[in-house]
PDB file of the backbone (N, CA, C, O) and the ligand in Angstrom, with CONECT records:
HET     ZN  A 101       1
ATOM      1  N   UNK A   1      42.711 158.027 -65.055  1.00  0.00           N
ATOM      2  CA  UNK A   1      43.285 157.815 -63.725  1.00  0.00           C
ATOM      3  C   UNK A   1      44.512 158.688 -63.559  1.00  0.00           C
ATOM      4  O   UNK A   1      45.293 158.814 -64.502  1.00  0.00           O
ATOM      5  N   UNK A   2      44.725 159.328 -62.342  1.00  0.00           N
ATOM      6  CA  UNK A   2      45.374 160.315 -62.310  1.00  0.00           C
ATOM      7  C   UNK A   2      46.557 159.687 -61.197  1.00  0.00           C
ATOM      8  O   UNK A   2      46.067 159.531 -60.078  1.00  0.00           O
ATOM      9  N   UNK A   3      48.153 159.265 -61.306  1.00  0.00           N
ATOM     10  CA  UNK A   3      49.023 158.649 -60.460  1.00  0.00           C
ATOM     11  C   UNK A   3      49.588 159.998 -59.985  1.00  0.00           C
ATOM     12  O   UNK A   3      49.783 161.036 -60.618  1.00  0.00           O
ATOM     13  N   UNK A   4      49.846 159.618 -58.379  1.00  0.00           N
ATOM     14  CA  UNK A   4      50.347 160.220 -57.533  1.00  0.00           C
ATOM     15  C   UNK A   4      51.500 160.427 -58.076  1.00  0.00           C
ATOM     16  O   UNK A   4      52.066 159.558 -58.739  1.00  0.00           O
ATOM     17  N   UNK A   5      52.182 162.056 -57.780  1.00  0.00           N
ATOM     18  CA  UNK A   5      53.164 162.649 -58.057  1.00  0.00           C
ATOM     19  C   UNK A   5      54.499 161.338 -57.153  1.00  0.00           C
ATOM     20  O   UNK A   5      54.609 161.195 -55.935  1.00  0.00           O
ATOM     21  N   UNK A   6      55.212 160.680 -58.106  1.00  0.00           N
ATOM     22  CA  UNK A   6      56.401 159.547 -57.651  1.00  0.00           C
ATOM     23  C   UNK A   6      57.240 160.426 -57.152  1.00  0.00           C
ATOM     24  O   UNK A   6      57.536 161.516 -57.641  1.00  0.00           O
ATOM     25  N   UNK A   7      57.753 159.791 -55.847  1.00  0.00           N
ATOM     26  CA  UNK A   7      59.305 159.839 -55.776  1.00  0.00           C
ATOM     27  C   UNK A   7      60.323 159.431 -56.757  1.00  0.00           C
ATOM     28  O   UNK A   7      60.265 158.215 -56.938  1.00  0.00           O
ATOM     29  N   UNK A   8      61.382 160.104 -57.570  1.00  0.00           N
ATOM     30  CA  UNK A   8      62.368 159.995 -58.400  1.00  0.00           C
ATOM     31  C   UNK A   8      63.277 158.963 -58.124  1.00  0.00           C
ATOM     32  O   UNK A   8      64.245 158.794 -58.866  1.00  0.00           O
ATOM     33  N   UNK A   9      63.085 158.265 -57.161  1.00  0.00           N
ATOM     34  CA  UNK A   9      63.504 156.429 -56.994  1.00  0.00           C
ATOM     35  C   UNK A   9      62.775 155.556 -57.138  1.00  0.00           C
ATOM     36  O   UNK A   9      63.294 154.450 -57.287  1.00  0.00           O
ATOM     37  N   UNK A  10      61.502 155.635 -57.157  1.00  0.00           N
ATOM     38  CA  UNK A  10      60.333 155.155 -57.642  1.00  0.00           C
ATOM     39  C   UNK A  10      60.041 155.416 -59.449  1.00  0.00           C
ATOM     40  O   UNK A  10      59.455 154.604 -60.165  1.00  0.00           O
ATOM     41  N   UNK A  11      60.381 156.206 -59.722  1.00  0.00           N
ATOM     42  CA  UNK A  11      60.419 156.112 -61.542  1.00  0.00           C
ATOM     43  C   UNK A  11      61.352 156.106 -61.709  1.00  0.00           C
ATOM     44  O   UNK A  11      61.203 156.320 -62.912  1.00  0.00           O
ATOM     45  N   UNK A  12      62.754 156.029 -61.567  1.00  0.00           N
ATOM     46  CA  UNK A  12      64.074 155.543 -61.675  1.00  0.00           C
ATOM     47  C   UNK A  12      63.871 153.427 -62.050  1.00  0.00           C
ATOM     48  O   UNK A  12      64.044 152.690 -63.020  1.00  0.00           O
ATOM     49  N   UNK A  13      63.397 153.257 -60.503  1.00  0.00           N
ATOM     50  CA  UNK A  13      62.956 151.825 -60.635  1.00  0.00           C
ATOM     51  C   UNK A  13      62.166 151.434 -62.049  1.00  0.00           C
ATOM     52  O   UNK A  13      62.447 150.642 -62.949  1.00  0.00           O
ATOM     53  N   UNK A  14      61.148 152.266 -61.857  1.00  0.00           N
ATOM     54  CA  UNK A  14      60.337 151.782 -62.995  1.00  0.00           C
ATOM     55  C   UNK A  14      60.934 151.597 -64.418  1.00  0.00           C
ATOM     56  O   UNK A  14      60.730 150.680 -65.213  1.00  0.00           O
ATOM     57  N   UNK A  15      61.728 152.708 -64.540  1.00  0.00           N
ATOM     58  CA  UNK A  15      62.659 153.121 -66.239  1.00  0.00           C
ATOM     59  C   UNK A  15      63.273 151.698 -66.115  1.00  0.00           C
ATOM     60  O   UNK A  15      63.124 150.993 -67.113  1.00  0.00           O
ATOM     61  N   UNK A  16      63.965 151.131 -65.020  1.00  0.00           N
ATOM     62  CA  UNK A  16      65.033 150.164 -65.065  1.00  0.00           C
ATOM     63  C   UNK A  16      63.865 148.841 -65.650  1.00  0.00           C
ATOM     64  O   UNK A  16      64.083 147.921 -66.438  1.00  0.00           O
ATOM     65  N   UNK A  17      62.742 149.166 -64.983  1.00  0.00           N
ATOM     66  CA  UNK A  17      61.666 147.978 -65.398  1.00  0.00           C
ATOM     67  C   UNK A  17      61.667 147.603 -66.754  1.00  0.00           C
ATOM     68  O   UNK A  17      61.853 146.549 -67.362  1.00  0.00           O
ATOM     69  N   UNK A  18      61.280 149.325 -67.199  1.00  0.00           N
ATOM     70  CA  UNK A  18      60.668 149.460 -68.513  1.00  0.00           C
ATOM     71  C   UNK A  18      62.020 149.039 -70.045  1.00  0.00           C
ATOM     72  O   UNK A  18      61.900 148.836 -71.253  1.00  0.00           O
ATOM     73  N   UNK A  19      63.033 149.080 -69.199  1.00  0.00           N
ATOM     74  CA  UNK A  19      64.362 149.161 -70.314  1.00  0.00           C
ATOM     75  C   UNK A  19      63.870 147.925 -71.512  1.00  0.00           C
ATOM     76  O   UNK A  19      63.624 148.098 -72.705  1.00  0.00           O
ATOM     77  N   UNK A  20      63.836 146.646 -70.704  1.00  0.00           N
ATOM     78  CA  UNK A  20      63.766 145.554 -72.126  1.00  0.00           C
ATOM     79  C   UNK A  20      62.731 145.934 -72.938  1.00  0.00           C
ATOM     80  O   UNK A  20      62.713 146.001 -74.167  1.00  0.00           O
ATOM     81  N   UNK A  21      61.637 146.244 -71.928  1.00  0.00           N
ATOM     82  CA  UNK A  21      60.353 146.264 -72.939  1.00  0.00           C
ATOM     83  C   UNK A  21      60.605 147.503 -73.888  1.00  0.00           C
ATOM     84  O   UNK A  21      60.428 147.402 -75.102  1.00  0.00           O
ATOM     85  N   UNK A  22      61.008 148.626 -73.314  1.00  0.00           N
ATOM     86  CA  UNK A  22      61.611 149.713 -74.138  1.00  0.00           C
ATOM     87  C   UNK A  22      62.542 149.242 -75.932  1.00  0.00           C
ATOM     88  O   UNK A  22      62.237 149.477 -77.102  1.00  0.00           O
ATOM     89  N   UNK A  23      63.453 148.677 -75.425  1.00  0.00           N
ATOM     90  CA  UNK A  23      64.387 148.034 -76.312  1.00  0.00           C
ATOM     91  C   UNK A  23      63.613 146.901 -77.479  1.00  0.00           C
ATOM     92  O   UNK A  23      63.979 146.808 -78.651  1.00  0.00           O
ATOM     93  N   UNK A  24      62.543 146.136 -76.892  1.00  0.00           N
ATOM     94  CA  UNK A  24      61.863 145.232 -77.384  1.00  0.00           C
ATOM     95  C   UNK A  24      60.492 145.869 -78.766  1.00  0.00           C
ATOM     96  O   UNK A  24      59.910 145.238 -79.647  1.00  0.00           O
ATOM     97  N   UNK A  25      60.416 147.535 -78.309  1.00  0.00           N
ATOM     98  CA  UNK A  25      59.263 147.798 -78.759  1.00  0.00           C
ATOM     99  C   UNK A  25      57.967 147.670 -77.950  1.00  0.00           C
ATOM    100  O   UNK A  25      57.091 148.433 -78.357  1.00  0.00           O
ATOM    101  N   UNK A  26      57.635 146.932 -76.950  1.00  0.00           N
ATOM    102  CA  UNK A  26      56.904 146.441 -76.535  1.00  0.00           C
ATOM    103  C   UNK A  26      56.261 147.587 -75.949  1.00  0.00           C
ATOM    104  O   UNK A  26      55.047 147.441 -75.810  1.00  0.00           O
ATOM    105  N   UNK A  27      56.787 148.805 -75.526  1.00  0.00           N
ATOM    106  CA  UNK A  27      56.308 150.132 -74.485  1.00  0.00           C
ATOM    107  C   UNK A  27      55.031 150.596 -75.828  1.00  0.00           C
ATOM    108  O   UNK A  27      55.080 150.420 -77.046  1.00  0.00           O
ATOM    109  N   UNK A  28      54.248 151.063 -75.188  1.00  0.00           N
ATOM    110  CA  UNK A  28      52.722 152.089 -76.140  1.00  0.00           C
ATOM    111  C   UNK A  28      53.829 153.210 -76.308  1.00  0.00           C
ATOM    112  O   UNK A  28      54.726 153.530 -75.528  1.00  0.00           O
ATOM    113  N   UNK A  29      53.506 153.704 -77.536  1.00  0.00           N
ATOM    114  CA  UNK A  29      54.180 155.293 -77.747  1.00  0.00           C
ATOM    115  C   UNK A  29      54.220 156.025 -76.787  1.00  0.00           C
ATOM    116  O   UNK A  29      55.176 156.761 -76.542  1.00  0.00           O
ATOM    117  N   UNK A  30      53.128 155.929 -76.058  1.00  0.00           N
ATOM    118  CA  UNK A  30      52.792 157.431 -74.609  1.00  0.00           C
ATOM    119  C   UNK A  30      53.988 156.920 -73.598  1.00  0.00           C
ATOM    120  O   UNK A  30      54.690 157.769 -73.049  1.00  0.00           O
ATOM    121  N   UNK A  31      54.180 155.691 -73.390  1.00  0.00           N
ATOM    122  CA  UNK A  31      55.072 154.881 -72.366  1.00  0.00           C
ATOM    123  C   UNK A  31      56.494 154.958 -72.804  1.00  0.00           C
ATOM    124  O   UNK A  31      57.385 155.213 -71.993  1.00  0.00           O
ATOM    125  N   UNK A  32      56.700 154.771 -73.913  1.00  0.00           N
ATOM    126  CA  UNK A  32      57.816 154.985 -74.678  1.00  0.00           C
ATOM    127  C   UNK A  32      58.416 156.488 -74.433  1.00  0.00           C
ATOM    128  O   UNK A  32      59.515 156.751 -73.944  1.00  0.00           O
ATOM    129  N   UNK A  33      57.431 157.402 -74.891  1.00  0.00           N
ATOM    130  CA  UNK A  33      57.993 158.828 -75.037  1.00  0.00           C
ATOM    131  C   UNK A  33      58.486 159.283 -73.425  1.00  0.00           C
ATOM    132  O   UNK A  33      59.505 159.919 -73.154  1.00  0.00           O
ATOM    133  N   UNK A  34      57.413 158.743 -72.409  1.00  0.00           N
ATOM    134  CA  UNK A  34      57.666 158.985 -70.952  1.00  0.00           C
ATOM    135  C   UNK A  34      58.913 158.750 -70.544  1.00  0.00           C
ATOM    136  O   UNK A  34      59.489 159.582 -69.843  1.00  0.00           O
ATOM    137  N   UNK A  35      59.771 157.086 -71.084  1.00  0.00           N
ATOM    138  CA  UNK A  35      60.328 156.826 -70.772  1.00  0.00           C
ATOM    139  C   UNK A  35      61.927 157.494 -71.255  1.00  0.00           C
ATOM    140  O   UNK A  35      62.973 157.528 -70.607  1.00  0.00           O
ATOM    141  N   UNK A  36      61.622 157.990 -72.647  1.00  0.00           N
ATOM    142  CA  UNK A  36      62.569 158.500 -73.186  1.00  0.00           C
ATOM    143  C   UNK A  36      62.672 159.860 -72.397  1.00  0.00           C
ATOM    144  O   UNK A  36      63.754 160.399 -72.164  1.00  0.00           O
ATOM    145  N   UNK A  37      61.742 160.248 -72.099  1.00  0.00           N
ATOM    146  CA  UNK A  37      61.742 161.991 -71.150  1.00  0.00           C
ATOM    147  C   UNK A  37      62.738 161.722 -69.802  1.00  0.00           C
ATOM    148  O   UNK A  37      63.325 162.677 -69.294  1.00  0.00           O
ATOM    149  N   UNK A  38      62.859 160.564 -69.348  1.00  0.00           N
ATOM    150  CA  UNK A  38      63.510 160.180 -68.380  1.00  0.00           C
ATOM    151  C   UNK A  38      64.517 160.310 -68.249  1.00  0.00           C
ATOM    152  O   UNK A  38      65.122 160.795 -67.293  1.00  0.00           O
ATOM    153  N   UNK A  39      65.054 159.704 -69.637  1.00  0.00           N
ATOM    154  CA  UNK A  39      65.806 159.393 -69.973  1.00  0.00           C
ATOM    155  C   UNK A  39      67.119 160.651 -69.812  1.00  0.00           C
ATOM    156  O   UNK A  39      68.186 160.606 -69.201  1.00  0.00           O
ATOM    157  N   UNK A  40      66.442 161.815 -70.710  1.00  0.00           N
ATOM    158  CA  UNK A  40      67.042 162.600 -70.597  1.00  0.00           C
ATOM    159  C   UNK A  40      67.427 163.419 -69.309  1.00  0.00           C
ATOM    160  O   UNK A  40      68.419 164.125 -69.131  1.00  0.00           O
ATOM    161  N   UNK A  41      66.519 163.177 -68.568  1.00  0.00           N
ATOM    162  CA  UNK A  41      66.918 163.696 -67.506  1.00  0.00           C
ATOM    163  C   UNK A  41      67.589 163.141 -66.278  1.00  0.00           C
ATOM    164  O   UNK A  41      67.801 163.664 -65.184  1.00  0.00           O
ATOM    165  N   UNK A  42      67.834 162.096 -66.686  1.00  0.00           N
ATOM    166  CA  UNK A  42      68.552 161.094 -65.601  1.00  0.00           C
ATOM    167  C   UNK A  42      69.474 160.009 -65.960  1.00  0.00           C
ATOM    168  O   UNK A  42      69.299 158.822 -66.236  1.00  0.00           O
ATOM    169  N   UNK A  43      70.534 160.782 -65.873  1.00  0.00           N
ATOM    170  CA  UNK A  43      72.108 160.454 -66.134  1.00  0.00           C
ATOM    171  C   UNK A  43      71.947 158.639 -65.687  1.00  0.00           C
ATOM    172  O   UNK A  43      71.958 157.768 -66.557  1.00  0.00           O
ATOM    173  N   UNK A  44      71.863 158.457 -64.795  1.00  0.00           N
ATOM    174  CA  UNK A  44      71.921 156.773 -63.992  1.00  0.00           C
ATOM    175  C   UNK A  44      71.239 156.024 -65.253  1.00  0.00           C
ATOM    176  O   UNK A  44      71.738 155.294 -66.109  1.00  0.00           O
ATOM    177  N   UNK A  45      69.616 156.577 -65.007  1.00  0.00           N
ATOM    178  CA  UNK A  45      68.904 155.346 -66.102  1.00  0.00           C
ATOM    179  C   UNK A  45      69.284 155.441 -67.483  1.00  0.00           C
ATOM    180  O   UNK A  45      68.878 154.485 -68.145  1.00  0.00           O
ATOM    181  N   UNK A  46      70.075 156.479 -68.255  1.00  0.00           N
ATOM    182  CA  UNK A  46      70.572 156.489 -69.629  1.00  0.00           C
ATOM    183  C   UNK A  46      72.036 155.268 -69.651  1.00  0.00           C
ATOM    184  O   UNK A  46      72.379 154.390 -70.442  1.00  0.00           O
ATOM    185  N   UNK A  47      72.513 155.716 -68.533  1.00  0.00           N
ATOM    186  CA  UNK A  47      73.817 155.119 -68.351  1.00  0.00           C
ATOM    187  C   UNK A  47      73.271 153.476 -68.443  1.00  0.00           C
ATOM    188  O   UNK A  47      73.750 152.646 -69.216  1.00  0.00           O
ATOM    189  N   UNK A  48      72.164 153.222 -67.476  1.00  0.00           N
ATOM    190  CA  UNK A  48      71.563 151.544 -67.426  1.00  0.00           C
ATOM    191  C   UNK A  48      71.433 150.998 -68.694  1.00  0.00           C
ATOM    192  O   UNK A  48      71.764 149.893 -69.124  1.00  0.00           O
ATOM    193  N   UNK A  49      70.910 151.926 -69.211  1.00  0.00           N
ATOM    194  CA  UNK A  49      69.982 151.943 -70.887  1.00  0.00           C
ATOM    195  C   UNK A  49      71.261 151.343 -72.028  1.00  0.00           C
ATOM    196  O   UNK A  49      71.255 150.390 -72.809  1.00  0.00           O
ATOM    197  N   UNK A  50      72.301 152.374 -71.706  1.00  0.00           N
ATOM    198  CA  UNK A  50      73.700 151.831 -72.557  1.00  0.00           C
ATOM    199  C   UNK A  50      73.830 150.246 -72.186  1.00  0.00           C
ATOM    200  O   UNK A  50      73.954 149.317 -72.985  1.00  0.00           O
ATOM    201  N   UNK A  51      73.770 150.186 -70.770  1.00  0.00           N
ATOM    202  CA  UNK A  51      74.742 149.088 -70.569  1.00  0.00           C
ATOM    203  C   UNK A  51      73.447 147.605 -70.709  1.00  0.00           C
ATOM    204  O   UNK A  51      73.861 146.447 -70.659  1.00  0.00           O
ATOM    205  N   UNK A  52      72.245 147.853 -70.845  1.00  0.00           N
ATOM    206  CA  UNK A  52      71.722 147.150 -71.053  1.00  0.00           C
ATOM    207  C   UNK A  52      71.525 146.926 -72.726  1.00  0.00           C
ATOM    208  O   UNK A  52      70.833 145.926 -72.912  1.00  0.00           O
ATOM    209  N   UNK A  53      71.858 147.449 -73.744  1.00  0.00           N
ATOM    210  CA  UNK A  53      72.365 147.494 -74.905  1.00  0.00           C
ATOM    211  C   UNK A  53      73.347 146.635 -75.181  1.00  0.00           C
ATOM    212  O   UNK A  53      73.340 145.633 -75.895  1.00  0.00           O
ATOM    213  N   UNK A  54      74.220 147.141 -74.524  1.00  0.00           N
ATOM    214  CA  UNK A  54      75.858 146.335 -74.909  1.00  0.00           C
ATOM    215  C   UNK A  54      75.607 145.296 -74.337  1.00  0.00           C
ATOM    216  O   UNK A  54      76.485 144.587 -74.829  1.00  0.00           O
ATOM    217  N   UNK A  55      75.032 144.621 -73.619  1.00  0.00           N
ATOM    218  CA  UNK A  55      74.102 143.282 -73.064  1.00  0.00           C
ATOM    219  C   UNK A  55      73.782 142.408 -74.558  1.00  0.00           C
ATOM    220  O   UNK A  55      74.334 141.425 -75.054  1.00  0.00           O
ATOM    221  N   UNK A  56      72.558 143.311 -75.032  1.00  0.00           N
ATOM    222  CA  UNK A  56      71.943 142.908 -76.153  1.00  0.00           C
ATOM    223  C   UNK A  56      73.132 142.564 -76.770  1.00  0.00           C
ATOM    224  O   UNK A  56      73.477 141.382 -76.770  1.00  0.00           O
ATOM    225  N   UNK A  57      74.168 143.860 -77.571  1.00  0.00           N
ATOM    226  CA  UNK A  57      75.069 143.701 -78.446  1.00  0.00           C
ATOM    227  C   UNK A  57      75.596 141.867 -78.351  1.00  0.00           C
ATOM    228  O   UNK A  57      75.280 141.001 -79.167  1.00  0.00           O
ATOM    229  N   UNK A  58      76.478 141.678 -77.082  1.00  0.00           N
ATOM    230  CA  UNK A  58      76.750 140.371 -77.179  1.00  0.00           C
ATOM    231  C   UNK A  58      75.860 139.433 -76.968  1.00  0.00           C
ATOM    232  O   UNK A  58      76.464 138.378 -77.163  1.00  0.00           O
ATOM    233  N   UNK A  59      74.786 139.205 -76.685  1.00  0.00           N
ATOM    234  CA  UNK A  59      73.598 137.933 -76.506  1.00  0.00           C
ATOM    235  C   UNK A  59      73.256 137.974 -78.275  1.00  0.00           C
ATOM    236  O   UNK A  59      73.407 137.001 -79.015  1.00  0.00           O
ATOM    237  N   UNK A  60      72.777 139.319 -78.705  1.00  0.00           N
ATOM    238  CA  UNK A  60      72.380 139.167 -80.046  1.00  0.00           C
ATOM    239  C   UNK A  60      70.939 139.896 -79.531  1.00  0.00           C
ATOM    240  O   UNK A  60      70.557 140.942 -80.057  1.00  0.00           O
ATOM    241  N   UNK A  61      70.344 139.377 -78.681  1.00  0.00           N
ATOM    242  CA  UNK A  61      68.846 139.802 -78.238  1.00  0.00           C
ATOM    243  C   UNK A  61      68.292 139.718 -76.576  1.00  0.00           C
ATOM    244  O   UNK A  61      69.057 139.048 -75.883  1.00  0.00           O
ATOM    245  N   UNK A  62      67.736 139.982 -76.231  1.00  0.00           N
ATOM    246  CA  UNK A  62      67.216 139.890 -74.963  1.00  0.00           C
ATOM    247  C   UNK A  62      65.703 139.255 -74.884  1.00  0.00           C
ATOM    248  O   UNK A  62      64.660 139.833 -75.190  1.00  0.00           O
ATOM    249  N   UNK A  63      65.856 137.917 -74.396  1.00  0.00           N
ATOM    250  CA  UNK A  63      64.474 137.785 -73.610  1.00  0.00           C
ATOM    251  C   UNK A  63      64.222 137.735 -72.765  1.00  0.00           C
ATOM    252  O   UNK A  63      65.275 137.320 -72.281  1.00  0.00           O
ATOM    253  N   UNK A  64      63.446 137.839 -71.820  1.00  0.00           N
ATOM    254  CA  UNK A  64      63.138 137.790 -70.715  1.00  0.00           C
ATOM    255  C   UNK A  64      63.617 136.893 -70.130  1.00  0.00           C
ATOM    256  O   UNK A  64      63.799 137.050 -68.923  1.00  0.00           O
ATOM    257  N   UNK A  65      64.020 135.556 -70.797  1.00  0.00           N
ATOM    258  CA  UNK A  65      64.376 134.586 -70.277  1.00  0.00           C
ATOM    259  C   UNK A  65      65.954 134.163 -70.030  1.00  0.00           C
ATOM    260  O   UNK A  65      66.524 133.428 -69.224  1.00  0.00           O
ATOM    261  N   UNK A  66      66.529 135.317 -71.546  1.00  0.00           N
ATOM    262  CA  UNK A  66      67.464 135.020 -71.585  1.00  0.00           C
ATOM    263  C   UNK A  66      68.584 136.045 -70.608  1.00  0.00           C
ATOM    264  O   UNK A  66      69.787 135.845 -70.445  1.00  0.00           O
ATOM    265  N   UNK A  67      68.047 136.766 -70.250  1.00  0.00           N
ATOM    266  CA  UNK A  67      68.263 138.081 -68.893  1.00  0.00           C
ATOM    267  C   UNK A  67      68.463 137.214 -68.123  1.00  0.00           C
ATOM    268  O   UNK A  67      67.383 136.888 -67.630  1.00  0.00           O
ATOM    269  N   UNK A  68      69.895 136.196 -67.427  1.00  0.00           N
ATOM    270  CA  UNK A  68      69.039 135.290 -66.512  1.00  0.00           C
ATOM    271  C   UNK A  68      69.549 136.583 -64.671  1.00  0.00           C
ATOM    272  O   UNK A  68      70.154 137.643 -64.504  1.00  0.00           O
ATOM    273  N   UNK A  69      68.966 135.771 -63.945  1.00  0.00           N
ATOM    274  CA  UNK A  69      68.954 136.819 -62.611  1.00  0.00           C
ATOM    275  C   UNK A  69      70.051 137.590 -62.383  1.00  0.00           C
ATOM    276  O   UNK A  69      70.035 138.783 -62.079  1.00  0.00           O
ATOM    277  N   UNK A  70      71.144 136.795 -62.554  1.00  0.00           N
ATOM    278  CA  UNK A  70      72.367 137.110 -62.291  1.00  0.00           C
ATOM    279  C   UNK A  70      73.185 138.409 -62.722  1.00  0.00           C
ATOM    280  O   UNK A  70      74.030 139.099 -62.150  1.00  0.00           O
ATOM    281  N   UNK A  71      72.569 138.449 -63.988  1.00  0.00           N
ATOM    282  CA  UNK A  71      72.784 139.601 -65.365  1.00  0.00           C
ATOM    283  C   UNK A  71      71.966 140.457 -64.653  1.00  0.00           C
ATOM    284  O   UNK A  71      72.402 141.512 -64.191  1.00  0.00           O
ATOM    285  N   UNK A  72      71.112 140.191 -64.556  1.00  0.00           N
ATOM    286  CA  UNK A  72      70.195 141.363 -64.414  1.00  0.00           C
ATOM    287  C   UNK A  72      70.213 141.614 -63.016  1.00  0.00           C
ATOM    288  O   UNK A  72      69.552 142.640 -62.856  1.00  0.00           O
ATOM    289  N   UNK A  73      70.757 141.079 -61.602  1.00  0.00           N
ATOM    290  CA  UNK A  73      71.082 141.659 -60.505  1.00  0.00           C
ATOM    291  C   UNK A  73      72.499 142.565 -60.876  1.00  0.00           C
ATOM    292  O   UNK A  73      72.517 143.737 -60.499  1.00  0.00           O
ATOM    293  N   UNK A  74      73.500 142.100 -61.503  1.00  0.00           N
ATOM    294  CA  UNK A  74      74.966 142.533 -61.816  1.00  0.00           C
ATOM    295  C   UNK A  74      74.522 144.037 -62.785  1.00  0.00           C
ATOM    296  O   UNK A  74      75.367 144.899 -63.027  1.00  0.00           O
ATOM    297  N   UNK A  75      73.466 144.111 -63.129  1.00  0.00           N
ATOM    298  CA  UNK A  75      73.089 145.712 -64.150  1.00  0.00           C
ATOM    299  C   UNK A  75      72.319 146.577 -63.090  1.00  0.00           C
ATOM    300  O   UNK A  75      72.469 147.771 -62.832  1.00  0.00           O
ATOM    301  N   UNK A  76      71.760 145.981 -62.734  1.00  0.00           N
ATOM    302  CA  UNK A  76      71.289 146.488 -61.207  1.00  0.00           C
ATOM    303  C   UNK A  76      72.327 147.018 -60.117  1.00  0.00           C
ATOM    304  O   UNK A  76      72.131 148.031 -59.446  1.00  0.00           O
ATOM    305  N   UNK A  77      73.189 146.399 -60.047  1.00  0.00           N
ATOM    306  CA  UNK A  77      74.238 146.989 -58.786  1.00  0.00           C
ATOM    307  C   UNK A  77      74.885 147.656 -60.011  1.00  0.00           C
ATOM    308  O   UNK A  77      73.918 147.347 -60.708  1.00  0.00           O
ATOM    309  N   UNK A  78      75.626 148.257 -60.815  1.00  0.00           N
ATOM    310  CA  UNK A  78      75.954 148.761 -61.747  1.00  0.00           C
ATOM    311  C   UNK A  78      75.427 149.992 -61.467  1.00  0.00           C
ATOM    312  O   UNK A  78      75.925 150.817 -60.702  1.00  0.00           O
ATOM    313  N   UNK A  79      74.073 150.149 -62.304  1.00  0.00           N
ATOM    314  CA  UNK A  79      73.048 151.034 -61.966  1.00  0.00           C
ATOM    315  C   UNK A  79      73.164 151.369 -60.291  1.00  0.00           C
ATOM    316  O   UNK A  79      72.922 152.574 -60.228  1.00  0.00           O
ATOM    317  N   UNK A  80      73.338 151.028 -59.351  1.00  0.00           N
ATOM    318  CA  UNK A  80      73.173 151.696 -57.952  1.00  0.00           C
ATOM    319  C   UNK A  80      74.898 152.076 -57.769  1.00  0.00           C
ATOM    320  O   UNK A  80      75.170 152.877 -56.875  1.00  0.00           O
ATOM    321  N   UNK A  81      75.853 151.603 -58.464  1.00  0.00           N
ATOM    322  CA  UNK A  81      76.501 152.632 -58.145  1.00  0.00           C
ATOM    323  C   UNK A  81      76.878 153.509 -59.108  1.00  0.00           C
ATOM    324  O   UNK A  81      78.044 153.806 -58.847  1.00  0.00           O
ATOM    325  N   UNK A  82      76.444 154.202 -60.281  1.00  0.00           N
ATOM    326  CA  UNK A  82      76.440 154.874 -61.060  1.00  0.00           C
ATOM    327  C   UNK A  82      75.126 156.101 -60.003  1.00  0.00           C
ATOM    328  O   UNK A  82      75.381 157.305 -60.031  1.00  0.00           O
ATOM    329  N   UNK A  83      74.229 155.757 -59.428  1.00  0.00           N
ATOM    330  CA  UNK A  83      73.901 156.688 -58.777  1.00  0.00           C
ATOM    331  C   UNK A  83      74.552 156.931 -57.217  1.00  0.00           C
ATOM    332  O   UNK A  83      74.046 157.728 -56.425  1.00  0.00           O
ATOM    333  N   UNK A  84      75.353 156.386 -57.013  1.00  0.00           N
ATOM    334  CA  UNK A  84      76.098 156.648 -55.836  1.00  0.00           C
ATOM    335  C   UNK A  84      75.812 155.759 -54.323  1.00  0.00           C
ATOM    336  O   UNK A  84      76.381 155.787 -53.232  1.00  0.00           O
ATOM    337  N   UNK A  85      74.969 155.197 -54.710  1.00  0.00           N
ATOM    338  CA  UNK A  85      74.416 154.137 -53.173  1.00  0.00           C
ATOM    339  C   UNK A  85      74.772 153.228 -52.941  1.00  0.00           C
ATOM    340  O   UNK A  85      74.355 152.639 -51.943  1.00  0.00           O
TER     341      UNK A  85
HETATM  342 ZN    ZN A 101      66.290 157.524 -63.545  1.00  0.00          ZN2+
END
């Protein structure tokens, strides 16, 4: 299956998706490496990537559950103004 060439706010979103599962292991190598390609090229989602780390650092771990909305809206506006919006 062949995905339509994304708008770069549209895989921006997605990287922000992919971060826990990234962090968790959970990404397939091919998903992983994609995401790391991103990575490099986009200052915002590396910057997310840190700060969703130093997250981990003090929780100890991230679950899905333990992300509660709040955290994860507050890394989100973070992330939107690290890209300027
Ligand atoms: Zn990005």
């Amino acid at each position: 299956m062949r995905l339509p060439t994304l708008r770069r706010d549209v895989v921006c979103q997605q990287a922000v998706e992919l971060v826990t599962d990234y962090l968790e292991g959970r990404l397939s190598r091919r998903d992983a490496r994609q995401f790391e390609a991103h990575l490099r090229a986009c200052d915002g989602c590396e910057e997310y990537l840190r700060q969703v780390k130093a997250t981990i650092t003090v929780l100890g771990s991230v679950q899905p559950d333990d992300l509660a909305p709040e955290t994860r809206q507050g890394l989100l506006e973070l992330y939107r103004q690290f890209r300027g919006e």
